[in-house]
SEVEX-559380 format. One line per field, with one value per residue (C-alpha): residue number from 1; x, y, z negated. Coordinates in nm, 3 decimals. Layout:
N
num: [NUM, ...];
xx: [X, ...];
yy: [Y, ...];
zz: [Z, ...];
This chain:
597
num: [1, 2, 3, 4, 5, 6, 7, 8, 9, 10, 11, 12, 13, 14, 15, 16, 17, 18, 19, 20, 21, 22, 23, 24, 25, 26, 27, 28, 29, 30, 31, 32, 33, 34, 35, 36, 37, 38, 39, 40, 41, 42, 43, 44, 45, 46, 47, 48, 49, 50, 51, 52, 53, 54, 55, 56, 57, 58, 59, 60, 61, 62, 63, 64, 65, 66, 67, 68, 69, 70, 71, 72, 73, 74, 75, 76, 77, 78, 79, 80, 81, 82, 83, 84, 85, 86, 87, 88, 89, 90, 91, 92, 93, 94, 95, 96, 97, 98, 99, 100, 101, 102, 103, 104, 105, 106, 107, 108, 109, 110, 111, 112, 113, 114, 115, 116, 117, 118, 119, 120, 121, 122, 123, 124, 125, 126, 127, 128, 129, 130, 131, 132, 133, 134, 135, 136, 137, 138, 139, 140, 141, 142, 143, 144, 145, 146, 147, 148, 149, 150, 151, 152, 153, 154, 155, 156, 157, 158, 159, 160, 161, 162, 163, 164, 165, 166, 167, 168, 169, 170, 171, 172, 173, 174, 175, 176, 177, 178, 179, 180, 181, 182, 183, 184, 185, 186, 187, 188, 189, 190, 191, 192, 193, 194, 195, 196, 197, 198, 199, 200, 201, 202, 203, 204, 205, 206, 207, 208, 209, 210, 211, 212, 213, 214, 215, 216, 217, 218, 219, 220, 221, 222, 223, 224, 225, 226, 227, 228, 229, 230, 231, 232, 233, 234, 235, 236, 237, 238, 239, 240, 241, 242, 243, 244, 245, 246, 247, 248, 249, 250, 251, 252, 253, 254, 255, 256, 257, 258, 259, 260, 261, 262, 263, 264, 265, 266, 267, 268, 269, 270, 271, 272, 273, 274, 275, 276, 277, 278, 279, 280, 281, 282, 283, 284, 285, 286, 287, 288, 289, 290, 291, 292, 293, 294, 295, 296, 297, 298, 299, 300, 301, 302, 303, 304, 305, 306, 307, 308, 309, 310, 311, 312, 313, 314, 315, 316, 317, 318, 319, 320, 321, 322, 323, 324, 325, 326, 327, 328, 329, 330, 331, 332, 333, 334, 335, 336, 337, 338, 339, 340, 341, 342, 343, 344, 345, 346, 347, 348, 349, 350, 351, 352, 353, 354, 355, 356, 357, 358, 359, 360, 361, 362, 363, 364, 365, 366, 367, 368, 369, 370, 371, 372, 373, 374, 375, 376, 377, 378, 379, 380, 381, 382, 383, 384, 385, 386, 387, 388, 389, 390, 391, 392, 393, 394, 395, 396, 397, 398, 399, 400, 401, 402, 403, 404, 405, 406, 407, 408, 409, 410, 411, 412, 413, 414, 415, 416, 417, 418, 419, 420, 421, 422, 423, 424, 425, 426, 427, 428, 429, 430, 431, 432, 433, 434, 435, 436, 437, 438, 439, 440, 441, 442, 443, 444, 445, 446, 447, 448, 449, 450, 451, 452, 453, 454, 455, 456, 457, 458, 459, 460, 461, 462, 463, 464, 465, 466, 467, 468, 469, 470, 471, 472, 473, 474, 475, 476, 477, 478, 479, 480, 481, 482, 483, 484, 485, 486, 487, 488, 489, 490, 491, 492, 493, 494, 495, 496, 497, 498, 499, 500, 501, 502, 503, 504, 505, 506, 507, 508, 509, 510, 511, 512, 513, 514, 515, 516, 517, 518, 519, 520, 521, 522, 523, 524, 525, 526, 527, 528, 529, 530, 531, 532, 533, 534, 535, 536, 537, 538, 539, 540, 541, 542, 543, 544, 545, 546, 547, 548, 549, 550, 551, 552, 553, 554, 555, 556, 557, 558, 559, 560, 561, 562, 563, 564, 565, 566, 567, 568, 569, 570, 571, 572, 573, 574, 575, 576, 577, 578, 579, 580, 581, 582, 583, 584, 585, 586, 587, 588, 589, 590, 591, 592, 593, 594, 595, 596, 597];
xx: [12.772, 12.903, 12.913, 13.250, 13.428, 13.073, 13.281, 13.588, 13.265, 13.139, 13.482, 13.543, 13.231, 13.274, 13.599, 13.448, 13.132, 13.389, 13.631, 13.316, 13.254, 12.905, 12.764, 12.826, 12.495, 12.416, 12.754, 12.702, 12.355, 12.473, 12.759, 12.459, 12.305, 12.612, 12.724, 12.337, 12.307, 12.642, 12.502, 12.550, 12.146, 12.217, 12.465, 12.169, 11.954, 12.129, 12.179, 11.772, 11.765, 12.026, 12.084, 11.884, 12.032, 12.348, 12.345, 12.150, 12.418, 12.717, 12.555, 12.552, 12.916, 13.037, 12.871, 13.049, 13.348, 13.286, 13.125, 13.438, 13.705, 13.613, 13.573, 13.955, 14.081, 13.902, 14.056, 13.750, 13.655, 13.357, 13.322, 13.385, 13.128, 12.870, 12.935, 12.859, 12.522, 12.468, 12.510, 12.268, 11.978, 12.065, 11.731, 11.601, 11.588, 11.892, 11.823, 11.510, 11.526, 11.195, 11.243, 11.281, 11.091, 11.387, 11.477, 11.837, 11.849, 12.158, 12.317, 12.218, 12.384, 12.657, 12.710, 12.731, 12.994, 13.162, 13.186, 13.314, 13.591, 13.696, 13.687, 13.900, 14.159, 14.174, 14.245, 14.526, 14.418, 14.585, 14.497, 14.598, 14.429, 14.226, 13.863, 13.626, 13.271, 13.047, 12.686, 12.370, 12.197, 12.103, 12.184, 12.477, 12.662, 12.660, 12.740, 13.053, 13.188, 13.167, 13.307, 13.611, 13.703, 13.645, 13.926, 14.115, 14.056, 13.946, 13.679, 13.629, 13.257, 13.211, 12.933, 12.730, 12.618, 13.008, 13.065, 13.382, 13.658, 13.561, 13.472, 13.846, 14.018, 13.813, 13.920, 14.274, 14.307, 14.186, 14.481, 14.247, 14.342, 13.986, 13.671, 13.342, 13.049, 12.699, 12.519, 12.328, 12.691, 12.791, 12.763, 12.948, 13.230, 13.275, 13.316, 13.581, 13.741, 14.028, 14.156, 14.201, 14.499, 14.537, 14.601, 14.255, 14.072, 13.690, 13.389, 13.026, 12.754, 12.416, 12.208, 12.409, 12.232, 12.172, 12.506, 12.637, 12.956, 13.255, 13.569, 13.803, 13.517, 13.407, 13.095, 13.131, 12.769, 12.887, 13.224, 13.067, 12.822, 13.159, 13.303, 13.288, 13.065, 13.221, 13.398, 13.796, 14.015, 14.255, 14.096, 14.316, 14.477, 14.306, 14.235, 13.954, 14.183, 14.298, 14.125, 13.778, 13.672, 13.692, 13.363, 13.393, 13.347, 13.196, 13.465, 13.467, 13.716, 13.745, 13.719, 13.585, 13.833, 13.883, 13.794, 13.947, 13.713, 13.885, 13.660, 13.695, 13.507, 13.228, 13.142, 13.135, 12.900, 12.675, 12.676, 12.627, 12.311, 12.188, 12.236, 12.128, 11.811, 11.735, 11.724, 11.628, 11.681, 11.312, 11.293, 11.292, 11.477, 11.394, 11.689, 11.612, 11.989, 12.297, 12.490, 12.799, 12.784, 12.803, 12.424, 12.278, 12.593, 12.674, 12.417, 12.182, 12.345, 12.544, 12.198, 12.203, 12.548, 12.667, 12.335, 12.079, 11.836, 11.625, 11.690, 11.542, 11.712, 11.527, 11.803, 11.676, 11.394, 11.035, 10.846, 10.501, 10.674, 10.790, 10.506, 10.331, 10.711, 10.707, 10.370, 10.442, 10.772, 10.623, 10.947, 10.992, 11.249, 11.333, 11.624, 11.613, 11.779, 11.579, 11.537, 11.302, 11.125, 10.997, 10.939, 10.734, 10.536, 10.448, 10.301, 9.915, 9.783, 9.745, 9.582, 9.936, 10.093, 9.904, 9.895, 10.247, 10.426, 10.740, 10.870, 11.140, 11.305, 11.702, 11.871, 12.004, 11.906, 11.518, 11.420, 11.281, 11.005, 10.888, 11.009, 10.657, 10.440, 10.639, 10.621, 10.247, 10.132, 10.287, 10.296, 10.613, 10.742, 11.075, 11.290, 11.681, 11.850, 12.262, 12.561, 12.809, 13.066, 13.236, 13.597, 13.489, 13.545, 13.302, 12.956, 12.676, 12.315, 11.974, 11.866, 11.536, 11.372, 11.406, 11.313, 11.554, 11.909, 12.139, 12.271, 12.450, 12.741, 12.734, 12.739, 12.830, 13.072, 13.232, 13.578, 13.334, 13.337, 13.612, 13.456, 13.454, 13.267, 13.563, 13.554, 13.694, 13.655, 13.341, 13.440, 13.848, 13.687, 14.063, 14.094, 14.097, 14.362, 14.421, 14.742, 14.841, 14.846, 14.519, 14.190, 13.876, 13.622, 13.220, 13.005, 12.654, 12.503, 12.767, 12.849, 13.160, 13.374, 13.297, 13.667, 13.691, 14.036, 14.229, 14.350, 14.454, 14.482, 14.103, 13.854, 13.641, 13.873, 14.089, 14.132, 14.164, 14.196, 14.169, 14.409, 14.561, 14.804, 14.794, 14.431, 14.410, 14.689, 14.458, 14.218, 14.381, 14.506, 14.745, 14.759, 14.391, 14.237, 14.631, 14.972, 15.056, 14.737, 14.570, 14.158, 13.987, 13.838, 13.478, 13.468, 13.102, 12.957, 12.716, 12.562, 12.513, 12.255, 12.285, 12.150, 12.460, 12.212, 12.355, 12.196, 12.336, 12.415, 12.669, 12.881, 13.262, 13.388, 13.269, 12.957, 12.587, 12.297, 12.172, 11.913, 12.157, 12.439, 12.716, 12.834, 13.141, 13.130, 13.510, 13.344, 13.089, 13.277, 13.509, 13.241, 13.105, 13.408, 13.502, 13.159, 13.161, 13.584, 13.767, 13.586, 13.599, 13.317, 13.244, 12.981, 12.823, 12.547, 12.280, 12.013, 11.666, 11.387, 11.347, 11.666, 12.020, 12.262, 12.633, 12.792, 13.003, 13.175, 12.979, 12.788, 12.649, 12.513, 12.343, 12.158, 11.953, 11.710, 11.726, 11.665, 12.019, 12.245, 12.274, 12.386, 12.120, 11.993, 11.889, 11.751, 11.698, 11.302, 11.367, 10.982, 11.109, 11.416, 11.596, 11.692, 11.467, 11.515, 11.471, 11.301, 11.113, 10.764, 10.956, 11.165, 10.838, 10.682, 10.970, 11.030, 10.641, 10.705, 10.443, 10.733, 10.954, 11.294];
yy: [7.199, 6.927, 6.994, 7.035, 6.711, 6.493, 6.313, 6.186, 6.108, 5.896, 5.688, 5.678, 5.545, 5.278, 5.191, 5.152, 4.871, 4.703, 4.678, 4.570, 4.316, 4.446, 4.361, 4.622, 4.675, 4.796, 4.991, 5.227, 5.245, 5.434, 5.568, 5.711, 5.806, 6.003, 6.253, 6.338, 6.426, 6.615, 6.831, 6.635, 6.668, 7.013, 6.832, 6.564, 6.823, 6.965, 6.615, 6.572, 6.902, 6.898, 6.633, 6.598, 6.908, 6.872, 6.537, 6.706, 6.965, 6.702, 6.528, 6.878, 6.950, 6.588, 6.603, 6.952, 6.799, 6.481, 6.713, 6.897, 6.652, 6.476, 6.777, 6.880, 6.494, 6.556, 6.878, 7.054, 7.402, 7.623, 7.621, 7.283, 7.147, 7.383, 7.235, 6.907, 7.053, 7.176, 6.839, 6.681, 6.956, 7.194, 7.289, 7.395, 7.743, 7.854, 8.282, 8.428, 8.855, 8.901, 9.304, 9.218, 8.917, 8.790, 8.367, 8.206, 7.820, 7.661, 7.580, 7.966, 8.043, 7.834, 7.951, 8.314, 8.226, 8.056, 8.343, 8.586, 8.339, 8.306, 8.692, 8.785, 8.474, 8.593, 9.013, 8.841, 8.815, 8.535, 8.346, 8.550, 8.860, 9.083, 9.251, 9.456, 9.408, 9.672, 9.604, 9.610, 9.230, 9.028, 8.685, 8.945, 8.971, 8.560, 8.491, 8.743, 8.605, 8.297, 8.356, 8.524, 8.223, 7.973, 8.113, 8.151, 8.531, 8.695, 8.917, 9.217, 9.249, 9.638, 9.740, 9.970, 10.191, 10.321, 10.685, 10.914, 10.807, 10.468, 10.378, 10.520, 10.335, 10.026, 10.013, 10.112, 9.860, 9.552, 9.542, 9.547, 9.543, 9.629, 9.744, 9.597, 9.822, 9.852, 10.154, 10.231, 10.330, 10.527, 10.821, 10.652, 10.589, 10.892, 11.079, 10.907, 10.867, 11.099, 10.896, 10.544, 10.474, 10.514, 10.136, 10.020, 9.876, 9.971, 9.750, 9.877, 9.587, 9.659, 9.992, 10.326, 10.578, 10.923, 11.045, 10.831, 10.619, 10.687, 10.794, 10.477, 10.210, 9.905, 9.787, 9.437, 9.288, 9.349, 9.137, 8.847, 8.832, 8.716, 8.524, 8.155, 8.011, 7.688, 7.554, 7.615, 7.397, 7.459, 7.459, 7.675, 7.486, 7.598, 7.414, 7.464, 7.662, 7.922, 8.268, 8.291, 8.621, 8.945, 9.028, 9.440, 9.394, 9.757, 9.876, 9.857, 10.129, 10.309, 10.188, 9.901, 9.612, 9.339, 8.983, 8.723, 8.459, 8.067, 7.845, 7.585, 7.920, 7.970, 7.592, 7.589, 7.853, 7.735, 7.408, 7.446, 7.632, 7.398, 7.102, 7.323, 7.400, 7.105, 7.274, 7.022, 7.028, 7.102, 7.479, 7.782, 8.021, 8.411, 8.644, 9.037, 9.099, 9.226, 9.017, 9.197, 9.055, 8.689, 8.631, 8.706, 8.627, 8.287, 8.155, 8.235, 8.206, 7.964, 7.735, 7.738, 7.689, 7.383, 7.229, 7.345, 7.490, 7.821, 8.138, 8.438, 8.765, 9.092, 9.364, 9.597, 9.432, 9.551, 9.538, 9.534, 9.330, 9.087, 8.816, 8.834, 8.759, 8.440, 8.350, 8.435, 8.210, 7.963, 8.037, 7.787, 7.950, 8.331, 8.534, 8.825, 9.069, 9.219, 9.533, 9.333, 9.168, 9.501, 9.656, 9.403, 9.363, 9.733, 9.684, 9.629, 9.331, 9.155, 8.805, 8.682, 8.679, 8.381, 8.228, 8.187, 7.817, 7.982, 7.733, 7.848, 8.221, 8.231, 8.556, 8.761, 9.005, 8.947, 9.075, 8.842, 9.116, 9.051, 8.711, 8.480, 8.794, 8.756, 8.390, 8.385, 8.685, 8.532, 8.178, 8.058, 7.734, 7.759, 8.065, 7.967, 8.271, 8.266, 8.448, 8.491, 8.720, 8.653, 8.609, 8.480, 8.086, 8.039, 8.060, 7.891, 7.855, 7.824, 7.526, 7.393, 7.732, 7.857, 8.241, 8.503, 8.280, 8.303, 7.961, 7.754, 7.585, 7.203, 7.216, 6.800, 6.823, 7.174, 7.089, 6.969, 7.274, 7.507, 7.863, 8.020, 8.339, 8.503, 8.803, 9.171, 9.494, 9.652, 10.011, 9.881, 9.533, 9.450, 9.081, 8.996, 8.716, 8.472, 8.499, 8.208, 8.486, 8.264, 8.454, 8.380, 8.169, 8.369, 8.137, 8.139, 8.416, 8.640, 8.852, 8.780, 8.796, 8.546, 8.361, 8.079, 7.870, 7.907, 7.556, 7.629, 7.269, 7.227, 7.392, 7.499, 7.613, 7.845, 8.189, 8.337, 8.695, 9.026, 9.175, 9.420, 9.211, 9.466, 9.419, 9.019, 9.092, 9.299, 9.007, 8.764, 8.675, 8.433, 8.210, 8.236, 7.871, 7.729, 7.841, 7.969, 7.912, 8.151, 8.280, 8.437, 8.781, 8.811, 9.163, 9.093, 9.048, 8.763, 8.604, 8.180, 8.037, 7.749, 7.513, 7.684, 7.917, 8.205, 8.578, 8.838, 9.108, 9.388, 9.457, 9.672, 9.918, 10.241, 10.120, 10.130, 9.999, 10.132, 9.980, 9.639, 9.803, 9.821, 10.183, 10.305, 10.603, 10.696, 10.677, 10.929, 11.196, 11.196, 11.288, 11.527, 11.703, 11.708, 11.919, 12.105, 12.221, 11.970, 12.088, 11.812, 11.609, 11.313, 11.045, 10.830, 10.573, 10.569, 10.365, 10.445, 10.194, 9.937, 9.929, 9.782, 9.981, 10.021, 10.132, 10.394, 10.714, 10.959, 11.082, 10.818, 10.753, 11.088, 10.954, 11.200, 11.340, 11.695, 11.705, 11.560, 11.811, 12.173, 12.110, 12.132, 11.817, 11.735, 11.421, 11.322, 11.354, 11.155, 11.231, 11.585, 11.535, 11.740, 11.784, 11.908, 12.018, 11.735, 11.877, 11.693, 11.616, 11.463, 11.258, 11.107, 11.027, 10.808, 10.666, 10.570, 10.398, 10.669, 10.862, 10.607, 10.736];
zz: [-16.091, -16.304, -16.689, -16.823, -16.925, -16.871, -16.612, -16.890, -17.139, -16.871, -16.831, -17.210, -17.250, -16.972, -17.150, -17.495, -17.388, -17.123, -17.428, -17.648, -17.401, -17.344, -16.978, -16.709, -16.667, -16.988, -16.961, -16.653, -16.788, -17.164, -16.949, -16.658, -17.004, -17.159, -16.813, -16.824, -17.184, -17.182, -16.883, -16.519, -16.507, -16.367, -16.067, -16.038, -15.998, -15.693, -15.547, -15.542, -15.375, -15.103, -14.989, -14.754, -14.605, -14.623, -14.476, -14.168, -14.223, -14.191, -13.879, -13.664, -13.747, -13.696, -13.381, -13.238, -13.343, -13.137, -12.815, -12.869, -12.888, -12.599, -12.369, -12.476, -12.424, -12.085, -11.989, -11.955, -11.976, -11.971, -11.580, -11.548, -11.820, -11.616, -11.329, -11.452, -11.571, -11.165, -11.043, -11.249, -11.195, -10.909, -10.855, -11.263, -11.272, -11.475, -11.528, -11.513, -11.474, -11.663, -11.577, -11.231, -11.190, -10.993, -11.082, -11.009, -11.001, -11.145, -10.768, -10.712, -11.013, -10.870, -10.590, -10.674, -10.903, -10.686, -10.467, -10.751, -10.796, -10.418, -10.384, -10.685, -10.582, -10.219, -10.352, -10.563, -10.824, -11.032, -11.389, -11.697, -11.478, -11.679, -11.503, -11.723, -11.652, -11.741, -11.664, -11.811, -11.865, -11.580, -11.383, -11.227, -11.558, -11.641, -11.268, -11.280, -11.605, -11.522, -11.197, -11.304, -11.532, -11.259, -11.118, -11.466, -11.489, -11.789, -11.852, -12.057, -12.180, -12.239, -12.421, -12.213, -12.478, -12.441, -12.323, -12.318, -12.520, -12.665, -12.305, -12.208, -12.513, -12.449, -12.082, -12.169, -12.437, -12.248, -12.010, -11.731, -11.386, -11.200, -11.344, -11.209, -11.320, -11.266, -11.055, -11.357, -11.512, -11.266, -11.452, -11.759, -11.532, -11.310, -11.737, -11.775, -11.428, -11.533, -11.753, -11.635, -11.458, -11.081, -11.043, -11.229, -10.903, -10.909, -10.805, -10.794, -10.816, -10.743, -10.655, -10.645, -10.821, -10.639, -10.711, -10.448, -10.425, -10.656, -10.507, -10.427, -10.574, -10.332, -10.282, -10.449, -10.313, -9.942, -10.023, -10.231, -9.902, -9.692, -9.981, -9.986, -10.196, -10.225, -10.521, -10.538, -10.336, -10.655, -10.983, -11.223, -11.496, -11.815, -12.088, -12.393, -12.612, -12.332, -12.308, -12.187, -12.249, -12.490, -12.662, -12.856, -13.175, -13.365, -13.551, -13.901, -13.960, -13.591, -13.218, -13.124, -13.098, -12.823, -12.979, -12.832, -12.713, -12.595, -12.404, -12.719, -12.960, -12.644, -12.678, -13.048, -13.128, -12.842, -12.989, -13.347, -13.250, -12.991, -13.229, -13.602, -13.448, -13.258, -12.919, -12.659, -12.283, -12.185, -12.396, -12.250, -12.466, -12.439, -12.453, -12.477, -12.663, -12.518, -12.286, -12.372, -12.750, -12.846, -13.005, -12.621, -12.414, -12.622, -12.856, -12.585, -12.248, -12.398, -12.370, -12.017, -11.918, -12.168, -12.203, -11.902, -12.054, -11.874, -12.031, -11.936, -12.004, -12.071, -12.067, -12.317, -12.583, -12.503, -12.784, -12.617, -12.324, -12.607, -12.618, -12.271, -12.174, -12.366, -12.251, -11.855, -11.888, -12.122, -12.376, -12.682, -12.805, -12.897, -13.019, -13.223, -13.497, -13.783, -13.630, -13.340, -13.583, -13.773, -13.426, -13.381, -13.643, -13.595, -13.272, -13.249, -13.279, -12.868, -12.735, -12.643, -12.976, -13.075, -12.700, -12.672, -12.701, -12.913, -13.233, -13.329, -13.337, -13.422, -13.483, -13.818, -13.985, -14.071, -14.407, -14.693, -14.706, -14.371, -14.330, -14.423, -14.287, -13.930, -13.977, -14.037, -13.782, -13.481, -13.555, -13.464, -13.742, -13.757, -13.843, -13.736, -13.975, -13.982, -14.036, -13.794, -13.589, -13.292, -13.433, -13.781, -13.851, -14.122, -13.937, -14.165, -14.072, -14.258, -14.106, -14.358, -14.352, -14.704, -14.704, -14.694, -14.684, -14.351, -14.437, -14.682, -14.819, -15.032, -15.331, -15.302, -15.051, -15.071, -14.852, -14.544, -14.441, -14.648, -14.681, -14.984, -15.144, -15.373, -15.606, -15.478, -15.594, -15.484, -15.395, -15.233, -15.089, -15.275, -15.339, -15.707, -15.815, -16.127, -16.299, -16.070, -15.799, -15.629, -15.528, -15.812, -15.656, -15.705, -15.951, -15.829, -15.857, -15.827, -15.518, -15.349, -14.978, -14.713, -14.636, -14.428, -14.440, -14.116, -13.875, -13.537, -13.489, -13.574, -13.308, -13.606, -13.813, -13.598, -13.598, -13.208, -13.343, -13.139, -12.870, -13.100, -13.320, -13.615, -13.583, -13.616, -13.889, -14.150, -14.094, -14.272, -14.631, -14.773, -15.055, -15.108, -15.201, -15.270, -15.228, -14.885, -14.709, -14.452, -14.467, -14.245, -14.434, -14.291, -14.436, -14.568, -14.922, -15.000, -15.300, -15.345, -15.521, -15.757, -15.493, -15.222, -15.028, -14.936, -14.924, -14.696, -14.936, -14.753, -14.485, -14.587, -14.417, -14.284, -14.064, -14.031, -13.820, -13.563, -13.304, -13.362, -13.306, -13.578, -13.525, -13.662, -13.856, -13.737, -13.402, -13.449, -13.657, -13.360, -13.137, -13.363, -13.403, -13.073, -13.002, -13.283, -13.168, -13.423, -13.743, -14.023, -13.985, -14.279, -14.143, -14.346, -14.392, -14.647, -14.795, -14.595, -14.748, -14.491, -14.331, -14.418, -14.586, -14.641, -15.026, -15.010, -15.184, -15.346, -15.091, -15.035, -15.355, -15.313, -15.012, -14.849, -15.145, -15.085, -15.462, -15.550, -15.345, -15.252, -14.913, -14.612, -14.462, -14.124, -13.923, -13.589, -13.419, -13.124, -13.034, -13.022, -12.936, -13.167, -13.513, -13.785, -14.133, -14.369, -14.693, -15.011, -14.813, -14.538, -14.735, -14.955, -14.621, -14.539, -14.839, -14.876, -14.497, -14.314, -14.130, -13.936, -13.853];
């Protein structure tokens, strides 16, 4: 950061030796010499250092915006720009089901897709439409989606962990007229078959468990067998900013909420990770996350669809499946969170964690504790950290490797990209304002909310929102950088550098990890409540050494030390399978790392 008033020195002095008559030279030489001495060293300083990457930094987002602006001029959408992808390699493979072995080519993937969107057009289905899908990850769930939008319907990604009444409110909320769901959620659906409406059409895809056939539900593998599987006679007319999908978000402060997703956000994210990390056409990118979030479903399906590369999708991560996966499929490229890289790095040492061809891994979440160590056990050169949410329009990546940061912002060129880190109160996560009635922009150093300035016009600056109005409502602030603007409020608390690196520091809100999941506490004392007949239940998360935490209240300041509170303590054995007292030895042996929750 510039010195304060070395800038007017600098021009004074330039004034003075022109008025002198001294040679120009000599004058931006003492006036060079004047900004340094008064303090611009320090902005100098940051020049050397960033540079470099920020001009990298520029490139990738000049070049979304140019991928971008000609697909809208074109009238393109998702399904379209895939099918330009078929034509030129019909034969690649497109999915690989590493659980199943099973391997769809891109005209495969094609022509399944095809057939979803014939089948839902003939039942009457029409653009606008809404179908939940609710299926755990395979080439099924990519071919349905993208099915369903070839023929302008949207889809509904529920997460499958769902049970009872999220699943219900989830369902309910989408607007959904049918329901496709797995026959490993059979179960999940027949709980909760009381409560969806009598008009929600059901469609089973793949195996039916042992239960058998829910009441009124069609087999949808028999019908896509008679569907055509050519492409539509009528292609329907959407454009990149109309509806794609809805991706759950965990909810912050109750039930998971419907993001909206437009085929112009789908694109972006895909890009901006395809270009940050210098994904080429020839990588094979591993995917073991959820299909029904946007790191699996975008950043890495994404891959295939817009740019053709091979993914293949484990649907639940394997830690001991994890690297002879990668080696069988020859992956370059791997996704993760931080809770797969611990997992990981817990598993004994094996042959094919140094005899895999993986250079990069991208993901969030990975610890500057275990960072290098990961880095250096397994090998792989390039760690592609960032920050991110489905909805949120101020993304940022760490794309030169430096330890522990999920991306930056210039410290050059700040208005490049306008996001902001501004001061709130801690314990409200209330925005704090100058007597002008602005928000106070964080120095470096200081912790602050992630805003992003909000331009519908601009592809990467627009806010889609969720379905619930009230809900896209609390989400944004006004007159935050100048007088009657709109941010985005990301909800999460980081911390920037001097050189603009920024450091993940918490997440608002009543949350808390769990197996990369952001679970709502609201969610769970419901539950708990419920089974314990509507007592009042307070959930909250706490710090445990080695895993992320959230701030909040008293309690949790207590943690669980059974030496700081009178009230009994309990935790979940999941080798036992029930809960156990938790008492002072068991809490050391956590603490120390030699008892892993």
């Amino acid at each position: 950061m510039r010195a304060p008033g070395a800038g007017t020195a600098s021009v004074v002095s330039l004034a003075l030796l022109w008025l002198l008559g001294l040679p120009w030279t000599w004058s931006a030489a003492a006036a060079l010499g004047v900004y340094v001495g008064s303090g611009g060293w320090r902005f100098l300083r940051i020049v050397c250092k960033t540079a470099r990457r920020d001009l990298f930094g520029l490139s990738v987002l000049i070049r979304v915006r140019l991928e971008l602006r000609r697909h809208q001029r074109a009238g393109h959408t998702v399904p379209r720009i895939f099918q330009a992808v078929v034509q030129r390699q019909p034969e690649r493979l497109a999915l690989v089901d590493a659980g199943t072995g099973e391997c769809w080519t891109f005209a495969q993937l094609d022509a399944y897709s095809n057939a979803v969107a014939n089948l839902f057009l003939q039942l009457g289905f029409v653009p606008g439409d809404v179908v939940a899908v609710f299926l755990e990850g395979r080439p099924e769930f990519v071919g349905l989606w993208l099915g369903l939008a070839k023929a302008g319907v949207e889809a509904a990604l529920l997460n499958v962990n769902l049970r009872r009444e999220p699943l219900a409110f989830c369902l309910g909320t989408s607007g959904a007229k049918a329901l496709i769901f797995g026959g490993e959620m059979a179960a999940a659906v027949a709980e909760v078959s009381g409560h969806l409406g009598k008009s929600l059409i059901k469609f089973c895809s793949g195996n039916v468990g042992p239960e058998g056939v829910l009441p009124d539900t069609h087999l949808l593998d028999l019908m896509l067998k008679e569907a055509s599987t050519a492409p539509l006679a009528q292609i329907p007319s959407k454009g990149m900013d109309d509806r794609l999908f809805y991706i759950y978000t965990s909810g912050t402060t109750g039930l998971p909420k419907a993001a909206i997703v437009v085929h112009s956000r789908y694109y972006r994210i895909a890009a901006f990770g395809h270009h940050a990390y210098c994904m080429q056409a020839a990588d094979v990118l591993y995917d073991c996350l959820p299909l029904y979030h946007s790191a699996g479903n975008i950043i890495g399906v994404g891959q295939c669809l817009i740019y053709g590369l091979t993914v293949v999708l484990r649907k639940k991560f394997s830690a001991s499946s994890f690297w002879d996966d990668c080696v069988k499929y020859n992956c370059t490229v791997v996704q993760y969170i931080g809770e797969i890289c611990r997992y990981l790095l817990k598993q004994p040492v094996r042959e094919a964690e140094r005899r895999h061809r993986v250079r990069l891994a991208v993901g969030n979440g990975l610890r500057p504790a275990i960072w290098e160590e990961f880095t250096q056990r397994f090998g792989v050169r390039q760690i592609g950290e960032f920050y991110g949410a489905t909805e949120c329009n101020c993304s940022i990546a760490n794309m030169d490797g430096k330890v522990g940061s999920c991306g930056f912002n210039s410290r050059i060129l700040p208005h490049v990209y306008p996001i902001r880190l501004v001061k709130v109160n801690e314990d409200t996560m209330e925005l704090l304002r100058d007597t002008r009635g602005l928000c106070i922009p964080c120095q470096a150093g200081e912790p602050g909310l992630l805003v992003g300035q909000i331009n519908q016009q601009d592809p990467l600056r627009r806010f889609d929102g969720y379905v619930s109005e009230s809900a896209t409502s609390k989400k944004i602030a006004h007159s935050v950088f100048s007088k009657g603007d709109s941010v985005y409020l990301s909800g999460d608390v980081l911390v920037m550098d001097e050189l603009g690196y920024m450091y993940f520091r918490d997440r608002s809100g009543d949350t808390f990890r769990w197996r990369g999941e952001n679970v709502s506490t609201t969610e769970v004392e419901g539950v708990l409540s419920r089974l314990l007949g509507q007592t009042d239940v307070a959930v909250y998360g706490v710090a445990v050494p080695g895993t992320f935490k959230i701030q909040k209240t008293r309690l949790q300041r207590e943690g669980f030390d059974p030496r700081q509170t009178s009230d009994r303590l309990f935790f979940l054995d999941l080798k036992q399978g029930h809960y156990l007292p938790l008492n002072e030895a068991v809490y050391t042996r956590i603490c120390s790392g030699t008892f892993s929750l």
